[in-house]
Backbone bond lengths (Angstrom), bond angles and torsions (degrees), N, CA, C in turn:
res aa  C-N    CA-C-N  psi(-1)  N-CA   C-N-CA  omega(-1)  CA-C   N-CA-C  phi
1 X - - - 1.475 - - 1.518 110.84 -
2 X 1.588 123.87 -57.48 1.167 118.97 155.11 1.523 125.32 -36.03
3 X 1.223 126.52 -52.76 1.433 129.43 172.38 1.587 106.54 -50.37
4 X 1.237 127.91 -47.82 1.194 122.90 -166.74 1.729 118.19 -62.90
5 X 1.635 95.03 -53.33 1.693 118.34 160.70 1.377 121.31 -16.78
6 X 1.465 101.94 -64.34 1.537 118.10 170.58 1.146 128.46 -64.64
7 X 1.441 113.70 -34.47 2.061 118.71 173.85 1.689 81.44 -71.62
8 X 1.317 141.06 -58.32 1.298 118.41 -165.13 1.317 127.79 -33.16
9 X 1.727 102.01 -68.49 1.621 109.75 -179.68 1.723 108.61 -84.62
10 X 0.841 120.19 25.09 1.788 117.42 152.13 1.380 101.08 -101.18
11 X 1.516 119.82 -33.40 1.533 95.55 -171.17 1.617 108.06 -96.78
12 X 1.312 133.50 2.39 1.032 109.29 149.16 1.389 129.12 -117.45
13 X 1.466 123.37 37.65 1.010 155.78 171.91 2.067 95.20 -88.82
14 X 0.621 97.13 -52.91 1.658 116.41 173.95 1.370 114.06 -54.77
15 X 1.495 118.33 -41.54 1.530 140.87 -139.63 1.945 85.52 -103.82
16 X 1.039 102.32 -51.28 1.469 110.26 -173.18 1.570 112.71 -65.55
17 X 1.025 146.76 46.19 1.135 153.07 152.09 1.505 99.41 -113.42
18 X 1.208 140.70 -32.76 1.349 147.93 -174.95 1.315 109.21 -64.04
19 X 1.572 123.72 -22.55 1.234 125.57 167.09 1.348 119.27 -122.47
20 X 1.919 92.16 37.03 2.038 84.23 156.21 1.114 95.68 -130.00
21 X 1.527 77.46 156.43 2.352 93.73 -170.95 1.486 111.78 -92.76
22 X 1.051 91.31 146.68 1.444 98.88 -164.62 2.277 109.94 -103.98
23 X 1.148 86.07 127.36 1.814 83.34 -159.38 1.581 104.45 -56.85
24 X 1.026 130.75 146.96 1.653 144.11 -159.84 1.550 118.52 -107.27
25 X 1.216 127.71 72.15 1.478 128.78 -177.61 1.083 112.79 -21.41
26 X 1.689 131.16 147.59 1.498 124.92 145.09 1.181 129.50 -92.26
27 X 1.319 95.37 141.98 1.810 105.71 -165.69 1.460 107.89 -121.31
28 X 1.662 96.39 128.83 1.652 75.00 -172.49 1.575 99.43 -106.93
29 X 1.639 133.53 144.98 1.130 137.35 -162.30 1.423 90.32 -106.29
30 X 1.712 91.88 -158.86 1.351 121.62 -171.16 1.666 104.00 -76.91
31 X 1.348 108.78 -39.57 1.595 110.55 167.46 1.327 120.96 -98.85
32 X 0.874 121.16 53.47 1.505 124.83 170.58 1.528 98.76 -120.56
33 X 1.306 132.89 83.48 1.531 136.29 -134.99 2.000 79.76 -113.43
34 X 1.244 126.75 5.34 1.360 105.64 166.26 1.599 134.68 -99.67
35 X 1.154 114.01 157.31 1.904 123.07 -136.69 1.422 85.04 -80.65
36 X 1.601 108.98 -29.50 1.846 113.33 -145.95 1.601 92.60 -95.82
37 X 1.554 128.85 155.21 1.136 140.22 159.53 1.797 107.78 -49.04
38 X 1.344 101.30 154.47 1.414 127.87 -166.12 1.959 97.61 -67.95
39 X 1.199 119.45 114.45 1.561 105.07 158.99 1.513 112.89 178.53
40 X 1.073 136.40 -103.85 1.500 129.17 -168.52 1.196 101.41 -125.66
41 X 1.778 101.45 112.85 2.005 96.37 -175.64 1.462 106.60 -89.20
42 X 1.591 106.49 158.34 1.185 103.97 176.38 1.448 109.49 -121.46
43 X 1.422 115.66 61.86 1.439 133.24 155.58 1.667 109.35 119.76
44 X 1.054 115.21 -170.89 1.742 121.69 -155.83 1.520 107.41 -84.15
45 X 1.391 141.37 67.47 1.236 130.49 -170.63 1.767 122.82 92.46
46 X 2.078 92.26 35.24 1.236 103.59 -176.05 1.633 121.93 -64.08
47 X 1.347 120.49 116.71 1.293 106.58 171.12 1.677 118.10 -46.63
48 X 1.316 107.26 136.30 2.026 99.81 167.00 1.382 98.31 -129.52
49 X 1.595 77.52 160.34 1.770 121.64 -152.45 1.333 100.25 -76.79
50 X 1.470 113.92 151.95 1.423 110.89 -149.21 1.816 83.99 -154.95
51 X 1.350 117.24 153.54 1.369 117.12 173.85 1.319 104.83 -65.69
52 X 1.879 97.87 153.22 1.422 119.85 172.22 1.614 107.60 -53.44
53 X 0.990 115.14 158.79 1.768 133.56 154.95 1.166 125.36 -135.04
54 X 1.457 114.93 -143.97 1.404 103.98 173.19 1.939 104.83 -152.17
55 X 1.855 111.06 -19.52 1.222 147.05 -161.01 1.686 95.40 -87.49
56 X 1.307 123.03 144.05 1.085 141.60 -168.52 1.903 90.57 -120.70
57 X 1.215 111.48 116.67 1.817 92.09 169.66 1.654 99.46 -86.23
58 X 1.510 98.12 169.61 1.417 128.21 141.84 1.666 107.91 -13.55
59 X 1.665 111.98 150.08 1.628 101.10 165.52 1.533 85.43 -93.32
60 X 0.997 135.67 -38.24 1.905 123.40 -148.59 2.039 91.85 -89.20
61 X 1.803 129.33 0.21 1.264 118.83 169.75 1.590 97.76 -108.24
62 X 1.722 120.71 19.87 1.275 126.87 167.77 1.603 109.55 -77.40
63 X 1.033 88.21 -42.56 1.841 112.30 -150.89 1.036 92.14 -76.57
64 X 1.476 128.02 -48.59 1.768 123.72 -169.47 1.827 106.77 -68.62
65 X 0.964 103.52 -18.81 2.079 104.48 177.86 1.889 102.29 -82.57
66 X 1.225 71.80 -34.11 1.947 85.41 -150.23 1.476 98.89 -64.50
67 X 1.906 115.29 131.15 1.236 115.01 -174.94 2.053 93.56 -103.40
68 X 1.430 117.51 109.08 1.277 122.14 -151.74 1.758 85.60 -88.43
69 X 1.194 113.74 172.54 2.025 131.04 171.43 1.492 109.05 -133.49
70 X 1.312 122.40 112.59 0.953 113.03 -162.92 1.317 122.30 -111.57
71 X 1.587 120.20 121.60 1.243 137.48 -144.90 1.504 114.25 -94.31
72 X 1.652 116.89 83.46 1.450 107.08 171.37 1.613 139.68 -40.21
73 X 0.929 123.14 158.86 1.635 114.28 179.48 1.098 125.41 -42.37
74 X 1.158 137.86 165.42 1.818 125.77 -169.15 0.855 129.99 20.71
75 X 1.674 126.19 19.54 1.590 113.78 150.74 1.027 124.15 -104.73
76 X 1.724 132.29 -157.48 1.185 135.93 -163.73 1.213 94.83 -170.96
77 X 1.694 87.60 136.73 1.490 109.06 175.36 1.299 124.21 -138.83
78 X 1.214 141.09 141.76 1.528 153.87 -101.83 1.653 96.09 -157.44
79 X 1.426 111.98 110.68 1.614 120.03 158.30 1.726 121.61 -96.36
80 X 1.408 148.64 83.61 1.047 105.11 -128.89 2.417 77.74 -114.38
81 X 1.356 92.91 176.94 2.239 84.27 169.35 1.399 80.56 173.72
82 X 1.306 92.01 162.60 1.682 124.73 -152.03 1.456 107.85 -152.59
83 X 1.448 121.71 7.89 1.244 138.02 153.78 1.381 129.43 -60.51
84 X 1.595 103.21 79.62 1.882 97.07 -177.66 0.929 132.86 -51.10
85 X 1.347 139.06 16.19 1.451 144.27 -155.80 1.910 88.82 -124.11
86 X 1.221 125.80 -34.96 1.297 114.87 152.80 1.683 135.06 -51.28
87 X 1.066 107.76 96.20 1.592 91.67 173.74 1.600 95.48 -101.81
88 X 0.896 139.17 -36.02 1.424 134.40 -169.27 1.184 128.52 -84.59
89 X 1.113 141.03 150.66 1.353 121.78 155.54 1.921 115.81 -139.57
90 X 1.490 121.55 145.23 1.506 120.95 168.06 1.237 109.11 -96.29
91 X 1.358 112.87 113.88 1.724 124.68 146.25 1.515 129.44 -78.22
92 X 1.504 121.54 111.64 1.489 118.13 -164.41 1.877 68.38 -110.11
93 X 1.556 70.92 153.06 2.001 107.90 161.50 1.348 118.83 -143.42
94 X 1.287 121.69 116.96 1.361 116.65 162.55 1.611 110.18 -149.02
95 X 1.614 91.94 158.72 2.254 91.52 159.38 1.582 106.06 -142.69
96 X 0.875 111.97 -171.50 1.549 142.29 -140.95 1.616 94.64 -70.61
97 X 1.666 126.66 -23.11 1.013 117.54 -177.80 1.772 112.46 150.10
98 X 1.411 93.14 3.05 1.583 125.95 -158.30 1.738 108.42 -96.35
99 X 1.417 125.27 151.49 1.668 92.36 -169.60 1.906 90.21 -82.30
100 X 1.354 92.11 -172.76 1.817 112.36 -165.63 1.769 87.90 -116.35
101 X 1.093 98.85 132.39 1.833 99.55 151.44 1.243 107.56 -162.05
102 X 1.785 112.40 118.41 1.642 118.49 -167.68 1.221 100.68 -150.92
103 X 1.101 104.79 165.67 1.615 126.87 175.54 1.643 113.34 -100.45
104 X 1.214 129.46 124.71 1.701 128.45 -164.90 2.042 81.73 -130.95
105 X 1.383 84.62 128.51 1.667 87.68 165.65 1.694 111.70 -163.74
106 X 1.792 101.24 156.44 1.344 101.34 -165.34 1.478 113.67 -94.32
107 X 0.852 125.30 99.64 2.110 126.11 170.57 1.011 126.53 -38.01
108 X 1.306 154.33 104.07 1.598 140.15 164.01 1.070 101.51 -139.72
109 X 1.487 115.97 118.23 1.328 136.72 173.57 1.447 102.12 68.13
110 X 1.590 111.12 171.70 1.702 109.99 170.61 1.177 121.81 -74.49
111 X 1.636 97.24 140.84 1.593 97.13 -176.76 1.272 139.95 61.30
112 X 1.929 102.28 26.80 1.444 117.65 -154.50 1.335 104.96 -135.20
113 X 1.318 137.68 50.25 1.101 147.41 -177.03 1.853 114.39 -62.55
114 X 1.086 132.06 106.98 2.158 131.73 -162.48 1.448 77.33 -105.95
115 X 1.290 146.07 -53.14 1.596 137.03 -147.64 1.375 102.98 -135.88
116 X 0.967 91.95 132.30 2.053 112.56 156.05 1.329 127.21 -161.37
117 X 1.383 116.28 164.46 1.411 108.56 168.49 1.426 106.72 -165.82
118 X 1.287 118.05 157.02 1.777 138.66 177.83 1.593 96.47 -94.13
119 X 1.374 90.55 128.72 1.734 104.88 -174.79 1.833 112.65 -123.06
120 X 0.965 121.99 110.70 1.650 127.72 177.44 1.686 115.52 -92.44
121 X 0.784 121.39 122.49 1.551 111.20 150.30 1.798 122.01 -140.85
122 X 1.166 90.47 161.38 2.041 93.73 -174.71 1.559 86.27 -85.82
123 X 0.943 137.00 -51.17 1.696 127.80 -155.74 1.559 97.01 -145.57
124 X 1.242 96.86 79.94 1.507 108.37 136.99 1.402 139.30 -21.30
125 X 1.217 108.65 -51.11 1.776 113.04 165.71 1.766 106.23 -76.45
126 X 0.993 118.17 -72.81 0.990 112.48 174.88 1.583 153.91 -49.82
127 X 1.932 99.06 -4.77 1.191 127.77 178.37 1.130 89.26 -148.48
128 X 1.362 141.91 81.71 1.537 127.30 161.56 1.933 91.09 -81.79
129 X 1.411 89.47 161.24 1.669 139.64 -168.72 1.786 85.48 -85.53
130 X 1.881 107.83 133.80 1.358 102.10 169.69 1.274 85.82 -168.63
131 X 1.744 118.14 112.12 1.989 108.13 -171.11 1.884 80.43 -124.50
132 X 1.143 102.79 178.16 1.754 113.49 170.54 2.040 92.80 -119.52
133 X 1.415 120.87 126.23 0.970 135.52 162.86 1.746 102.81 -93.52
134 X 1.679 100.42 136.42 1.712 108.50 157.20 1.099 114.30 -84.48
135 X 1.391 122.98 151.27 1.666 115.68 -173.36 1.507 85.38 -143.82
136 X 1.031 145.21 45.43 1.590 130.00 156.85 1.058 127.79 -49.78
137 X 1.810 114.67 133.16 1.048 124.70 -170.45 1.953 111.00 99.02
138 X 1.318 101.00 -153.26 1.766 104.21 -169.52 1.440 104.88 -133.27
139 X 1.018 100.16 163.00 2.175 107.54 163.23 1.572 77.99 86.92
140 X 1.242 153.73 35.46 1.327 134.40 176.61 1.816 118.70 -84.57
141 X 1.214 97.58 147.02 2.100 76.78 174.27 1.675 106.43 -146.97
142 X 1.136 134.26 120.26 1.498 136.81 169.00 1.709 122.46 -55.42
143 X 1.363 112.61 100.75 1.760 82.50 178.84 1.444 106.05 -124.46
144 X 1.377 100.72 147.36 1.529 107.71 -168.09 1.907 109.45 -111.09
145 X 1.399 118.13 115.91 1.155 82.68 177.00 1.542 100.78 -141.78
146 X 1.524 107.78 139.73 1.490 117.66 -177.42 1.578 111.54 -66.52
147 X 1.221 103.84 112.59 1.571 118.92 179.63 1.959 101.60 -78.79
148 X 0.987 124.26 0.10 1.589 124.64 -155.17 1.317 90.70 -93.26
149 X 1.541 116.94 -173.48 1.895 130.54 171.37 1.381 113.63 -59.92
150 X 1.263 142.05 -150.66 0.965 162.48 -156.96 1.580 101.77 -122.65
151 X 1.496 102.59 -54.74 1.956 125.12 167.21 1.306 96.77 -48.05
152 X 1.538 158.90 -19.08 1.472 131.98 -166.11 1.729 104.92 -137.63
153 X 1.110 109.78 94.57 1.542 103.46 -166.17 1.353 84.81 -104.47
154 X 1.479 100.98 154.69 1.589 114.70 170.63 1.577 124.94 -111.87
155 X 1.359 111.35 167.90 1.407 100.76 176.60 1.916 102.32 -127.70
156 X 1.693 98.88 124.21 1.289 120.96 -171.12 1.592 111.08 -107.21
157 X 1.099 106.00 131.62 1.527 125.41 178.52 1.864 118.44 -121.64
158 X 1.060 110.11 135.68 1.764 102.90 -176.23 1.559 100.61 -144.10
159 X 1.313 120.86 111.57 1.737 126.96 178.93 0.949 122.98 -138.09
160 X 1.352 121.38 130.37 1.527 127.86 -161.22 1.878 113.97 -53.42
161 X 1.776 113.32 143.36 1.513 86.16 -158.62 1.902 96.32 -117.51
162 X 1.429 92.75 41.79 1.224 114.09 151.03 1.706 148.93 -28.35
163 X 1.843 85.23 -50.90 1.497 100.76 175.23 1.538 113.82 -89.99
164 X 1.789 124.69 -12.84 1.112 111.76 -177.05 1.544 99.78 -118.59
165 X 1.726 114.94 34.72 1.588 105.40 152.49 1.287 122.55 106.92
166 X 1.027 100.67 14.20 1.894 124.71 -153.50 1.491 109.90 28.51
167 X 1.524 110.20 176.18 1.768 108.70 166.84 0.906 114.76 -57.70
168 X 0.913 146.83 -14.05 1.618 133.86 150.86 1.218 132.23 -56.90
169 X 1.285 129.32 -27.11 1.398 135.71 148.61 1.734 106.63 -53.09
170 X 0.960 134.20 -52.33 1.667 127.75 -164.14 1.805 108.20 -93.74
171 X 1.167 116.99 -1.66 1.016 142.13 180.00 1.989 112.08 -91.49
172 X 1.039 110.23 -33.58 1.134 143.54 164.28 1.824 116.03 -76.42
173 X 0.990 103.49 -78.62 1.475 110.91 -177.52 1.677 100.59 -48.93
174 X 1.435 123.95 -56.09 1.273 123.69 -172.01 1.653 97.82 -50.15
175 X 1.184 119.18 -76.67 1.560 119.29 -156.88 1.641 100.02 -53.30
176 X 1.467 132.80 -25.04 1.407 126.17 156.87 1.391 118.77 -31.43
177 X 1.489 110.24 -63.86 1.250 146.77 -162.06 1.570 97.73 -53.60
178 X 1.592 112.66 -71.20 1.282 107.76 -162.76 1.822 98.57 -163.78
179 X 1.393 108.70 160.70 1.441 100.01 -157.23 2.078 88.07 -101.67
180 X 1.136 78.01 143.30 1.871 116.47 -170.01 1.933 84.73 -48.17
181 X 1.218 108.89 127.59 1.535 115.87 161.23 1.349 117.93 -88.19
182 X 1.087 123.25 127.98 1.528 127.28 -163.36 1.627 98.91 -94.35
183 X 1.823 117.35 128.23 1.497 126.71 -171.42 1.372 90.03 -132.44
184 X 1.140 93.16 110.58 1.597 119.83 172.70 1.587 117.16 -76.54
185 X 1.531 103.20 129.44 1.612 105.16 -162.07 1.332 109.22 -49.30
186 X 1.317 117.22 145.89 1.723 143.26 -174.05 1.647 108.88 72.35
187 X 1.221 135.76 4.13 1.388 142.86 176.56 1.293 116.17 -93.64
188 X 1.250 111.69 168.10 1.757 116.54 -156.75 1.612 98.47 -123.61
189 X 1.029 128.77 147.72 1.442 140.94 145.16 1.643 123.44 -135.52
190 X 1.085 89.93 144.61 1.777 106.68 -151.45 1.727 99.14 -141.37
191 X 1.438 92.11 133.48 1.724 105.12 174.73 1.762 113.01 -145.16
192 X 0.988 97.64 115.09 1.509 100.31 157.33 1.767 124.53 -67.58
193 X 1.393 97.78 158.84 1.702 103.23 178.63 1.150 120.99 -152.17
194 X 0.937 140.86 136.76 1.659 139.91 -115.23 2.064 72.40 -112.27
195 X 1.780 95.93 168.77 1.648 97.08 -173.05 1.607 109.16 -87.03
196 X 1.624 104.79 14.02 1.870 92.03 176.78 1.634 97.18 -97.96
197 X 0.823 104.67 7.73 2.034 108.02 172.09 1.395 87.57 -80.30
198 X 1.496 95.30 122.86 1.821 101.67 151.57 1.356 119.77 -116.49
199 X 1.443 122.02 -10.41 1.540 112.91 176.26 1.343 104.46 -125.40
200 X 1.449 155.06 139.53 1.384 114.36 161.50 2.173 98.47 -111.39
201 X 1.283 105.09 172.57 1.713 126.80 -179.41 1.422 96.09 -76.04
202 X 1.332 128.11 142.03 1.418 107.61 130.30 2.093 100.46 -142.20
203 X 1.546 92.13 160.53 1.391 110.66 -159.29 1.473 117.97 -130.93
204 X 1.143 125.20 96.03 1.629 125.51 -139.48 1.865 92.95 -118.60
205 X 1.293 145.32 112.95 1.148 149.28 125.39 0.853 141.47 -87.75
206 X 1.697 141.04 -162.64 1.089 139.22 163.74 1.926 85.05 -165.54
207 X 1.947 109.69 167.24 1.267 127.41 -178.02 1.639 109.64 -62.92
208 X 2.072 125.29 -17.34 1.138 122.78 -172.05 1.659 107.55 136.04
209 X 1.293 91.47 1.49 1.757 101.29 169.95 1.550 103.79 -87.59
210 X 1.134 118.40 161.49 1.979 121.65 162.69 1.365 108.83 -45.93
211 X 1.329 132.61 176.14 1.353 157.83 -142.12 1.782 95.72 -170.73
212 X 1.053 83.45 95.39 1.873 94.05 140.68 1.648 143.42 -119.48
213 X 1.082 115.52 100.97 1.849 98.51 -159.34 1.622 98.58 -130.95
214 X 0.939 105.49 -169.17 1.750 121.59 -173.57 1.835 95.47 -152.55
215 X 0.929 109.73 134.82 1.622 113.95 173.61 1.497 107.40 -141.45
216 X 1.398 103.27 130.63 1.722 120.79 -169.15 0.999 129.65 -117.66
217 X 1.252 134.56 111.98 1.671 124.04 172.52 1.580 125.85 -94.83
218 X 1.005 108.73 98.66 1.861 116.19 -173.52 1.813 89.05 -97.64
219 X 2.050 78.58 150.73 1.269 83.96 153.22 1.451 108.41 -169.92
220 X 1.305 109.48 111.20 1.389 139.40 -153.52 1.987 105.74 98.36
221 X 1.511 106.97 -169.42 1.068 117.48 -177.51 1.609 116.71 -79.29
222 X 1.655 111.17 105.44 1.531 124.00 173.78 1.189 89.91 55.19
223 X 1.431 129.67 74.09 1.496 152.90 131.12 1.083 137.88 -124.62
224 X 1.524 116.97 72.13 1.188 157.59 -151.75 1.765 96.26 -57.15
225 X 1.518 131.44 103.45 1.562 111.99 161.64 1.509 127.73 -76.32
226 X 1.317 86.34 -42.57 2.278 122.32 -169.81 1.421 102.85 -113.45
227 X 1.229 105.45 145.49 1.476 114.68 161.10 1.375 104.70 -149.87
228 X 1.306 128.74 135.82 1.708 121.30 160.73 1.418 99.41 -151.04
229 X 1.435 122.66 110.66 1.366 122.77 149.94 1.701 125.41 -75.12
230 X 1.263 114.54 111.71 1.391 115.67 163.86 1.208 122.28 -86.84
231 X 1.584 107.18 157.67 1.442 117.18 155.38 1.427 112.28 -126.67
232 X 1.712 129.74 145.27 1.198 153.91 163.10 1.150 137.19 -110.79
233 X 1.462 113.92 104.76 1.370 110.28 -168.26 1.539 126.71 -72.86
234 X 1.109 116.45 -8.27 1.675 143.45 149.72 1.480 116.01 -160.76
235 X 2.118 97.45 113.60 1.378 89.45 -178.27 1.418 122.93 -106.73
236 X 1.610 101.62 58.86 1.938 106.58 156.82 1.274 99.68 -97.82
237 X 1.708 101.41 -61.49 1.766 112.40 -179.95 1.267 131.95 -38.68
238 X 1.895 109.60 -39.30 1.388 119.45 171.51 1.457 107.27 -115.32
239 X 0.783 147.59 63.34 2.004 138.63 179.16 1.752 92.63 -51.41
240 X 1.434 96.17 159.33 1.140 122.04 164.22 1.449 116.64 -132.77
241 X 2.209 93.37 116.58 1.259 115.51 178.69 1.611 106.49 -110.14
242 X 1.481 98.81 145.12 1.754 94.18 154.45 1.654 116.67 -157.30
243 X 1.377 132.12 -173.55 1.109 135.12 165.07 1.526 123.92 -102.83
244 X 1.098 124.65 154.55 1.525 107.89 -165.74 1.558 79.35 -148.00
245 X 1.460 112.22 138.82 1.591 120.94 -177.47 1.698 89.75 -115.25
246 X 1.646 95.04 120.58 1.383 82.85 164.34 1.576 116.54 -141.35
247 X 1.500 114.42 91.83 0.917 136.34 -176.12 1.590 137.01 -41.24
248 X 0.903 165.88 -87.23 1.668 149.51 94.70 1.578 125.97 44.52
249 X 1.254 99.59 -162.04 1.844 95.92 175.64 1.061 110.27 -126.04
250 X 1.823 127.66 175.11 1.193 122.68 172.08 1.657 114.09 82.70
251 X 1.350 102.20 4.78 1.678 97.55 177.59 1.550 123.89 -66.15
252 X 1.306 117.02 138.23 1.242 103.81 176.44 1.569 102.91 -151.11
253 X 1.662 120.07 118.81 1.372 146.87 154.40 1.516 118.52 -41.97
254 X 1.717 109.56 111.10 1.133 112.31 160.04 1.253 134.05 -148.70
255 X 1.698 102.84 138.62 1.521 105.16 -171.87 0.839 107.97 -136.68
256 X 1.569 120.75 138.28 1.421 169.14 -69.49 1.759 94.01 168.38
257 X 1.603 99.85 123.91 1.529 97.99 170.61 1.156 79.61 -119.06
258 X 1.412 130.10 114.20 1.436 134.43 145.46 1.944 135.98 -86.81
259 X 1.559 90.41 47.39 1.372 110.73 163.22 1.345 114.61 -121.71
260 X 1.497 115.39 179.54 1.504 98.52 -175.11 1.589 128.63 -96.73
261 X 1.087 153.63 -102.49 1.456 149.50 -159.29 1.634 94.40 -106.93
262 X 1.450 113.76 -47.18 1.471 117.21 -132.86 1.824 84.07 -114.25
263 X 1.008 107.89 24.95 1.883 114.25 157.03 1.552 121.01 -145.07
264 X 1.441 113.50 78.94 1.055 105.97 -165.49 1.549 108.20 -100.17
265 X 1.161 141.39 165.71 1.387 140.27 -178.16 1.468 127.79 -110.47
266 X 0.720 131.11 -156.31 2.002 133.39 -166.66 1.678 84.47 -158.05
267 X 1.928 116.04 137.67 1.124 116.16 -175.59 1.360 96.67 -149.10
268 X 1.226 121.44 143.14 1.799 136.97 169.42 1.213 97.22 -136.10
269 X 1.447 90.53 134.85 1.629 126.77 -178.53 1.276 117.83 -153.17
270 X 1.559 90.90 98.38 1.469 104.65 -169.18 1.828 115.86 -126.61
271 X 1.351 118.02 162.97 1.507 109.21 166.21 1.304 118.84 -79.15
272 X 1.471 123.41 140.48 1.115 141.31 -169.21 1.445 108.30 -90.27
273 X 1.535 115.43 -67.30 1.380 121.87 -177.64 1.984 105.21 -127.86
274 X 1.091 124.42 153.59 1.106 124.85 -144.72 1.813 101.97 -171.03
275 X 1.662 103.86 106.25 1.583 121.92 -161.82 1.602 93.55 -63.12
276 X 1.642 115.51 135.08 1.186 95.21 176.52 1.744 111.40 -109.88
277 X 1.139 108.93 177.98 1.686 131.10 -162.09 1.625 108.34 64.69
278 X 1.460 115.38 31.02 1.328 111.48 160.13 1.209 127.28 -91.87
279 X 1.971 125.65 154.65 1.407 109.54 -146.51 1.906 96.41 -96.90
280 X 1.908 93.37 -12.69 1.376 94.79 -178.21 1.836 121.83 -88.03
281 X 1.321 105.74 21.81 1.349 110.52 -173.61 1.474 114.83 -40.61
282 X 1.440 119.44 145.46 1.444 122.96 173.78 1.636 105.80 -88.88
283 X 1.158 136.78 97.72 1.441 124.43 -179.16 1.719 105.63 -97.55
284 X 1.743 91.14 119.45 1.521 85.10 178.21 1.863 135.67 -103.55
285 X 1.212 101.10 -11.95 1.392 127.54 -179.73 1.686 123.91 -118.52
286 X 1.374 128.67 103.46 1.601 100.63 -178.84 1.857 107.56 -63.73
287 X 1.261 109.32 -4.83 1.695 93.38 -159.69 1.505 111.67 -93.06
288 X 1.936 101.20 -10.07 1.584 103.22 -152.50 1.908 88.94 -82.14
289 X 1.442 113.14 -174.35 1.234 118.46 -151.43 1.904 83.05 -130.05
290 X 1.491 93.04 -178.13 1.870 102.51 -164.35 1.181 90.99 -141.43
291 X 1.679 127.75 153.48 0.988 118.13 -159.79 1.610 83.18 -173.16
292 X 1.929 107.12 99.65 1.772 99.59 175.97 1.210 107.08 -95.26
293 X 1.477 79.72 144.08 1.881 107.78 159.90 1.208 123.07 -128.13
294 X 1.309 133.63 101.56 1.319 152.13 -156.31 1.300 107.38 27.55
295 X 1.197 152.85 -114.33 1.321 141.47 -177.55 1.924 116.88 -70.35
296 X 0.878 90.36 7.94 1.894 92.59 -157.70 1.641 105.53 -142.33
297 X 1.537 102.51 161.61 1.410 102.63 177.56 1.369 98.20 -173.68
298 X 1.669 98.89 149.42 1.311 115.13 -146.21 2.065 111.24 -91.94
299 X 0.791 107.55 152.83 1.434 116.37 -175.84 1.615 119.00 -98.78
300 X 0.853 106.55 16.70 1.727 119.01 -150.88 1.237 106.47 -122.98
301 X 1.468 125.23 -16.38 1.640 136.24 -159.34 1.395 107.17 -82.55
């Protein structure tokens, strides 16, 4: 009986390793197509947080970092992060050379849309789409979705705008720059820009009322390049910034307050990047500073 006792608890003394789990390495394969280390995501194409700066890059030294997802016709695609240390975020748009027409809008909570806007362009490559969204607060999500055919797919990028200072940094620098022109709902403002402008700013608020605008890039007579109408569900909290590349000559900026009398907005429109040793330079500030980079230098510093 003793003898038996003992074959018992040796043999399942033995047996009991068979029911311990053994911890499971990660391996990353051939499909494991993500850039970031293996661990706890925090949503579908979360932008991550990246140190402060102070430097705005290039859009075309955007594109070479930027790992883009590229959004066939009639679908939609979803960035979503819950990282409070984000308030900002950059949305790039571009395609192959094809025009762009999409819908960009901001998520918070269900059924709670504060920002959106309809975005046009004739040449996508050559004018890609690049705005700074505010995202204050948490639960936020970016969704982009190509309203175009099946024939014009785009390529979408969304990255935390962390490292260049949030909108509040460019939000800042502008009102340095030059004081906000006030466009009274249903009225037009319009600027020309000489052809050594290659990018220009624009900077869309209001005191905490909504934002409605339309912003246009012509160039020549009723030759529409850009179009993006926004809406803002408060534009201190959310402003609407973006970059507009406008390559060629004859450019000319226009915005459209398409609300009525009793919402009027605050607007800066300024040059972004600006070819240098040209005789037609736009100089907009005596106080602001110059700062070259190979042929060009920035207005923004």
């Amino acid at each position: 009986m003793k003898f038996f006792t003992l074959a018992l608890v040796a043999a399942l003394g033995g047996s009991a390793s068979a029911f311990t789990t053994t911890p499971q390495n990660s391996v990353n394969t051939a499909l494991f197509s993500s850039q970031y280390e293996a661990g706890l995501a925090t949503g579908v194409g979360s932008p991550v947080p990246e140190e402060r700066g102070g430097e705005m890059a290039l859009t075309k030294d955007v594109w070479e970092t930027l790992s883009p997802i590229k959004v066939q016709g009639g679908s939609l695609r979803t960035w979503s992060f819950t990282t409070p240390s984000i308030d900002s975020v950059q949305v790039h748009l571009k395609t192959e050379g094809r025009p762009l027409n999409a819908n960009v809008e901001l998520w918070q909570g269900p059924d709670n849309t504060p920002q959106k806007m309809a975005v046009y362009l004739e040449d996508g490559n050559l004018r890609p789409f690049r705005a700074v969204i505010a995202s204050p607060g948490s639960q936020n999500s970016i969704a982009i979705r190509n309203t175009a055919s099946m024939e014009y797919p785009i390529a979408a990028g969304v990255e935390a705008d962390i490292k260049d200072g949030g909108i509040e940094n460019f939000t800042d620098k502008l009102s340095k720059m030059a004081t906000p022109r006030t466009v009274q709902g249903g009225a037009v403002f319009t600027m020309p820009f000489a052809p050594s402008v290659a990018s220009v700013q624009v900077l869309l608020k209001t005191d905490g009322r909504p934002l409605n605008a339309r912003i246009e890039l012509l160039q020549g007579p009723n030759n529409v390049k850009q179009v993006m109408e926004v809406y803002t569900e408060d534009g201190t909290e959310r402003p609407f910034f973006a970059i507009l590349e406008t390559p060629g000559t004859g450019n000319v900026v226009r915005i459209v307050n398409t609300a009525t009398v009793e919402f009027p907005l605050g607007c800066n429109l300024e040059p972004f990047l600006v070819e240098e040793g040209s005789d037609d330079m736009f100089i907009v500030s005596e106080e602001q500073g110059t700062e070259s980079s190979s042929k060009f230098f920035f207005l923004d510093k």
